[in-house]
Backbone atoms as SQL, in Angstrom:
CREATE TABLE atoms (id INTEGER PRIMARY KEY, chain TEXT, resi INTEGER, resn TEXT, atom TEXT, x REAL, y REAL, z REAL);
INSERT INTO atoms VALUES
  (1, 'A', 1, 'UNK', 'N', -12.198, 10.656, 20.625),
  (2, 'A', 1, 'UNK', 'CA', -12.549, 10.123, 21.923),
  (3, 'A', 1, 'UNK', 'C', -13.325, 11.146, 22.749),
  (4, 'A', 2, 'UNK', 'N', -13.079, 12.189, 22.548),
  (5, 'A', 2, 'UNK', 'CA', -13.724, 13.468, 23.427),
  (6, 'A', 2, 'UNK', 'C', -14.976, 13.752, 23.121),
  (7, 'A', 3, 'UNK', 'N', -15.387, 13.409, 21.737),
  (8, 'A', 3, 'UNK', 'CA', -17.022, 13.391, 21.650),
  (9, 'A', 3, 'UNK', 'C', -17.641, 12.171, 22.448),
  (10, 'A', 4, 'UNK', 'N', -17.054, 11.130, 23.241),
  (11, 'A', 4, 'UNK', 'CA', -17.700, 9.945, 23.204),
  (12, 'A', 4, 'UNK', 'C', -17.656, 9.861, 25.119),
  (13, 'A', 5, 'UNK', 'N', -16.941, 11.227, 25.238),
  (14, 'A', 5, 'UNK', 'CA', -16.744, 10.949, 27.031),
  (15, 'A', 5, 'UNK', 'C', -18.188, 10.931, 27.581),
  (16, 'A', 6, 'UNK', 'N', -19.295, 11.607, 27.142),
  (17, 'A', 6, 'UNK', 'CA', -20.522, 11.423, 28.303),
  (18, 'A', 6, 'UNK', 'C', -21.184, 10.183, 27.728),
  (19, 'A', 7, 'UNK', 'N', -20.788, 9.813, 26.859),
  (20, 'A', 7, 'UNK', 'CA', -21.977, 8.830, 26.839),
  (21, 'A', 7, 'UNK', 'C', -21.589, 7.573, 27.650),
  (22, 'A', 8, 'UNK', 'N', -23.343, 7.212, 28.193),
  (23, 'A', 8, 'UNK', 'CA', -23.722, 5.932, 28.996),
  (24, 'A', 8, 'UNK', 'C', -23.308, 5.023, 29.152),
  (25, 'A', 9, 'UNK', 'N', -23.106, 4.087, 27.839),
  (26, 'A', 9, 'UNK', 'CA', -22.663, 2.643, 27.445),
  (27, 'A', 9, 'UNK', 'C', -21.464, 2.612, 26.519),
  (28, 'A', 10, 'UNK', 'N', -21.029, 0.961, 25.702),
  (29, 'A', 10, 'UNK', 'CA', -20.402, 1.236, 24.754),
  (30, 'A', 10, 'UNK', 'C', -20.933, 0.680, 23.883),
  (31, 'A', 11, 'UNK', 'N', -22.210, 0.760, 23.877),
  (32, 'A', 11, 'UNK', 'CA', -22.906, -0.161, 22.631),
  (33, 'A', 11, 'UNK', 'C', -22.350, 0.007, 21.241),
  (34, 'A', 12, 'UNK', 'N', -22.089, 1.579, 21.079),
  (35, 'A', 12, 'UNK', 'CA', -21.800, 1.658, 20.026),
  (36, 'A', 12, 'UNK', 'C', -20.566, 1.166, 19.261),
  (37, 'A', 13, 'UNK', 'N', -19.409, 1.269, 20.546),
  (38, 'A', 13, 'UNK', 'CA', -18.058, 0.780, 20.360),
  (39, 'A', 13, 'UNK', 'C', -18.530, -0.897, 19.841),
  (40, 'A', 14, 'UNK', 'N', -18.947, -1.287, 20.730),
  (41, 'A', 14, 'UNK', 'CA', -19.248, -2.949, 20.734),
  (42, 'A', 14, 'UNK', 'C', -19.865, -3.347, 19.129),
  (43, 'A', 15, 'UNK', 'N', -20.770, -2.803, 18.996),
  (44, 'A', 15, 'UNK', 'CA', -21.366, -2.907, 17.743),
  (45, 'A', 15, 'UNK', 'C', -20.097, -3.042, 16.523),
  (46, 'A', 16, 'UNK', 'N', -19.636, -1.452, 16.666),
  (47, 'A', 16, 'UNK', 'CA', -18.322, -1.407, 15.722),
  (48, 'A', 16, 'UNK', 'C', -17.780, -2.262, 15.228),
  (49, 'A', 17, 'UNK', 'N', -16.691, -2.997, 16.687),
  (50, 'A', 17, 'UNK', 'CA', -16.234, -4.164, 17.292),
  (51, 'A', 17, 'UNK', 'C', -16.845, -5.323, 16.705),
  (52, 'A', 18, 'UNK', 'N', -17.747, -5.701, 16.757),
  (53, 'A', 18, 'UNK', 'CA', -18.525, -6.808, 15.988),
  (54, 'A', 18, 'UNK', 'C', -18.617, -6.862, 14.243),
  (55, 'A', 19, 'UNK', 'N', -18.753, -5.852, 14.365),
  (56, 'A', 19, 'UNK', 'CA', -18.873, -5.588, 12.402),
  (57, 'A', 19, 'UNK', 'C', -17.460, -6.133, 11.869),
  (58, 'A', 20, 'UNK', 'N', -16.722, -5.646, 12.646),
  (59, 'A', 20, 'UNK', 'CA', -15.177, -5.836, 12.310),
  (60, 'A', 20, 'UNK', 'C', -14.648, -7.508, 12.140),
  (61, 'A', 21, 'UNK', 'N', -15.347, -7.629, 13.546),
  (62, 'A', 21, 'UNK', 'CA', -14.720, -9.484, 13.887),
  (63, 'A', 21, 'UNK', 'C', -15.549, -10.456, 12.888),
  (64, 'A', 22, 'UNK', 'N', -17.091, -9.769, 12.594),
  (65, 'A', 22, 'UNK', 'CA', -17.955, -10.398, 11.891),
  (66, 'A', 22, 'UNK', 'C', -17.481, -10.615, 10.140),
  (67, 'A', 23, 'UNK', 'N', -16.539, -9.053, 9.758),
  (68, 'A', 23, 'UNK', 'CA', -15.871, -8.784, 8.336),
  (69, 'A', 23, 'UNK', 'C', -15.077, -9.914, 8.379),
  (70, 'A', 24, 'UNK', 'N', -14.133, -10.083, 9.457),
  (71, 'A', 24, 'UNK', 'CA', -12.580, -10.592, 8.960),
  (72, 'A', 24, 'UNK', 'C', -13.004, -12.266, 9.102),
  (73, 'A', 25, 'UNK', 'N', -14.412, -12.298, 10.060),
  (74, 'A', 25, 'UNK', 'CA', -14.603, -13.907, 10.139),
  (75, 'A', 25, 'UNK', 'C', -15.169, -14.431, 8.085),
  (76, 'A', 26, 'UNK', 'N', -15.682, -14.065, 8.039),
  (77, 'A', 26, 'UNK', 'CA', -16.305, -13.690, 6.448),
  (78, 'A', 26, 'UNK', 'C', -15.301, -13.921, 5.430),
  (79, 'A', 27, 'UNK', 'N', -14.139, -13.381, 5.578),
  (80, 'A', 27, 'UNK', 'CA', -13.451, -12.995, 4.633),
  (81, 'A', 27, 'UNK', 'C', -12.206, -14.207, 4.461),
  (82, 'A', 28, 'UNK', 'N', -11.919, -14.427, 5.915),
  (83, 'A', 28, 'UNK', 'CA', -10.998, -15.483, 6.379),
  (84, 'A', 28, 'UNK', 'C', -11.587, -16.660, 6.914),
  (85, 'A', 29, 'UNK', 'N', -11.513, -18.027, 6.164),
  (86, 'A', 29, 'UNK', 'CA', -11.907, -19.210, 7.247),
  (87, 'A', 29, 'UNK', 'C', -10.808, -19.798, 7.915),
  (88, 'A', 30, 'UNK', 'N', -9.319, -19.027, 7.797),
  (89, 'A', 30, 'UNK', 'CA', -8.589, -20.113, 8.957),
  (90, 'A', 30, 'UNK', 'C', -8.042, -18.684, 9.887),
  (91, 'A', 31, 'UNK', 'N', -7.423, -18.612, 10.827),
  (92, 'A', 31, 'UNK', 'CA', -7.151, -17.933, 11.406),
  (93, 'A', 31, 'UNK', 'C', -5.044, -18.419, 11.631),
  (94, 'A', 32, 'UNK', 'N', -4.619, -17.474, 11.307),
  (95, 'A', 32, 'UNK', 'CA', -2.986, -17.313, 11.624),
  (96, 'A', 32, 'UNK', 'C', -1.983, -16.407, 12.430),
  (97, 'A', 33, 'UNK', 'N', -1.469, -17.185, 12.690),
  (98, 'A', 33, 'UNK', 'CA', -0.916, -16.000, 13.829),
  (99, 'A', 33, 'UNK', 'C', 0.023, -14.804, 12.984),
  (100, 'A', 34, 'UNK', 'N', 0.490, -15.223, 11.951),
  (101, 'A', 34, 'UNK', 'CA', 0.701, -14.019, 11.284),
  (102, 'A', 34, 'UNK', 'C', -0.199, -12.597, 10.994),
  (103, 'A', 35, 'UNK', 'N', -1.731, -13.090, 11.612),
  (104, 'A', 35, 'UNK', 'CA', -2.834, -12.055, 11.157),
  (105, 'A', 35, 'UNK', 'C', -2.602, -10.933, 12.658),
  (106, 'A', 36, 'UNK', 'N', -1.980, -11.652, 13.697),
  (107, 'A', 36, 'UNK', 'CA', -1.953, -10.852, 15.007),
  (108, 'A', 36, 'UNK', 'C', -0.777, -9.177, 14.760),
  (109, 'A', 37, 'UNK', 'N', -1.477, -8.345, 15.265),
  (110, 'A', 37, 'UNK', 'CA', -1.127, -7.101, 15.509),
  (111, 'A', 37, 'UNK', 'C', -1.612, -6.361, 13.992),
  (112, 'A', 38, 'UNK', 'N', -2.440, -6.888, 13.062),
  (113, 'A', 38, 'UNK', 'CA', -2.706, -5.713, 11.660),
  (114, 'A', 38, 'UNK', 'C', -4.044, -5.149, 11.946),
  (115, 'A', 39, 'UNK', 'N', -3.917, -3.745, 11.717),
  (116, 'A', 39, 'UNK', 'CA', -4.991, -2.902, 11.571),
  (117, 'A', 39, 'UNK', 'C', -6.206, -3.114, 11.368),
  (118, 'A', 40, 'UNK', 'N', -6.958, -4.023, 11.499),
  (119, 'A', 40, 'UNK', 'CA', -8.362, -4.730, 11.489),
  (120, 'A', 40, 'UNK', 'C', -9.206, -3.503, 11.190),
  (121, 'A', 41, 'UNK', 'N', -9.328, -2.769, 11.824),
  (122, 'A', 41, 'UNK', 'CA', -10.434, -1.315, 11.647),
  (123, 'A', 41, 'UNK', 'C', -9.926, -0.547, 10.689),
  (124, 'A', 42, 'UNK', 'N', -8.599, -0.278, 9.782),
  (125, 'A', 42, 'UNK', 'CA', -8.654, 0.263, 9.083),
  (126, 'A', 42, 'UNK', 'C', -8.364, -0.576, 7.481),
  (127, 'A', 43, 'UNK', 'N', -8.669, -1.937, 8.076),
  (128, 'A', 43, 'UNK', 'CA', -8.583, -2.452, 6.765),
  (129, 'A', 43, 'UNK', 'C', -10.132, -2.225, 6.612),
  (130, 'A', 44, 'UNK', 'N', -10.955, -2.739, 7.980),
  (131, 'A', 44, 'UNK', 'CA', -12.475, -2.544, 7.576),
  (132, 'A', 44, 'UNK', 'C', -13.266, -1.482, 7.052),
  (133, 'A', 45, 'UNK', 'N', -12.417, -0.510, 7.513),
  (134, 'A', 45, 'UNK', 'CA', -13.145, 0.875, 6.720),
  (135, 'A', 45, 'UNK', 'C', -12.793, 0.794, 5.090),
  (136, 'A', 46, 'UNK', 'N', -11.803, 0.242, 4.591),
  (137, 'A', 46, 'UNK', 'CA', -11.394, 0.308, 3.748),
  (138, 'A', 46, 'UNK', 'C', -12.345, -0.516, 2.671),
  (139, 'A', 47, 'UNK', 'N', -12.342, -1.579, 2.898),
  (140, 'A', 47, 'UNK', 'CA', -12.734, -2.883, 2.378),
  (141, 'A', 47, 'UNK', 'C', -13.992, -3.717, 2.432),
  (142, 'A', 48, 'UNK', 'N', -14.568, -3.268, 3.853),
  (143, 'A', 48, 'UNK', 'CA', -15.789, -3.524, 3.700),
  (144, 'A', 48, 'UNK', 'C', -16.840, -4.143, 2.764),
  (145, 'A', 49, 'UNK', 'N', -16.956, -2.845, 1.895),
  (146, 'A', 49, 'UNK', 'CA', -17.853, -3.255, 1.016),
  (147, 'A', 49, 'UNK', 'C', -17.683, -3.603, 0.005),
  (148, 'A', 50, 'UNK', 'N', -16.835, -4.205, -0.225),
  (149, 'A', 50, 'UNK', 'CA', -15.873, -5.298, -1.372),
  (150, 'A', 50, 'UNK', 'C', -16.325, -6.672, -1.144),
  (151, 'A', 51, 'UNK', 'N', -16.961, -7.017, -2.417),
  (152, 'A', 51, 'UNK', 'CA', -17.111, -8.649, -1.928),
  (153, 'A', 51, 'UNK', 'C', -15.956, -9.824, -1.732),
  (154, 'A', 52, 'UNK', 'N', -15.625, -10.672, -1.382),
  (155, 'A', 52, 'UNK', 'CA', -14.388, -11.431, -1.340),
  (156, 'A', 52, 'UNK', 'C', -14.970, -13.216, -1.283),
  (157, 'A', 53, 'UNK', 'N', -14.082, -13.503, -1.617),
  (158, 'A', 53, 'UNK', 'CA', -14.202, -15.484, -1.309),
  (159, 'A', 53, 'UNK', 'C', -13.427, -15.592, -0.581),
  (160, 'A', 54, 'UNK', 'N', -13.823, -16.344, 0.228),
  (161, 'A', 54, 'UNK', 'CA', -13.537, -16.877, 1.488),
  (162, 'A', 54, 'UNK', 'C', -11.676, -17.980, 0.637),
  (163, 'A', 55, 'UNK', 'N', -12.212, -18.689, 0.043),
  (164, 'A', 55, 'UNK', 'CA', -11.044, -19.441, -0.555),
  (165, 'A', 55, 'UNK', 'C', -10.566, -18.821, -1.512),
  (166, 'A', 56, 'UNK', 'N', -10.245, -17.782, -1.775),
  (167, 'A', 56, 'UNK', 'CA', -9.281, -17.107, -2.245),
  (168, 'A', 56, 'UNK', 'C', -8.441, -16.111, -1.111),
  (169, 'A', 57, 'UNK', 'N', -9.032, -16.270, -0.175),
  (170, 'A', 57, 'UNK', 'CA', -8.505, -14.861, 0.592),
  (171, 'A', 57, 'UNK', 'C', -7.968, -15.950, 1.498),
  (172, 'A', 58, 'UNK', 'N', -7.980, -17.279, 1.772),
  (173, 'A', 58, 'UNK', 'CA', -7.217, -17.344, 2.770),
  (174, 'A', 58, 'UNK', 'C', -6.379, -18.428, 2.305);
């Protein structure tokens, strides 16, 4: 966090943020409330670049 105190905007955060919501929309077509409170950013670092089916993964 301390490298990120002067900067301007949060584009970059936001961007991040998007990659993430954009992964798990991709990966998942239904949404469950069992999915609320899991590590989203460190599954995305993880997994990313793994291809997946949508109907298998959900």
């Amino acid at each position: 966090m301390s490298q990120h105190r002067h900067d301007t905007d949060i584009q970059e955060l936001k961007t991040y943020f998007t990659s993430v919501i954009d992964w798990i929309s991709g990966v998942f077509s239904d949404v469950e409330s069992e999915m609320r409170g899991i590590e989203w950013g460190r599954l995305f670092e993880t997994y990313h670049n793994q291809p997946y089916d949508p109907v298998e993964a959900g």
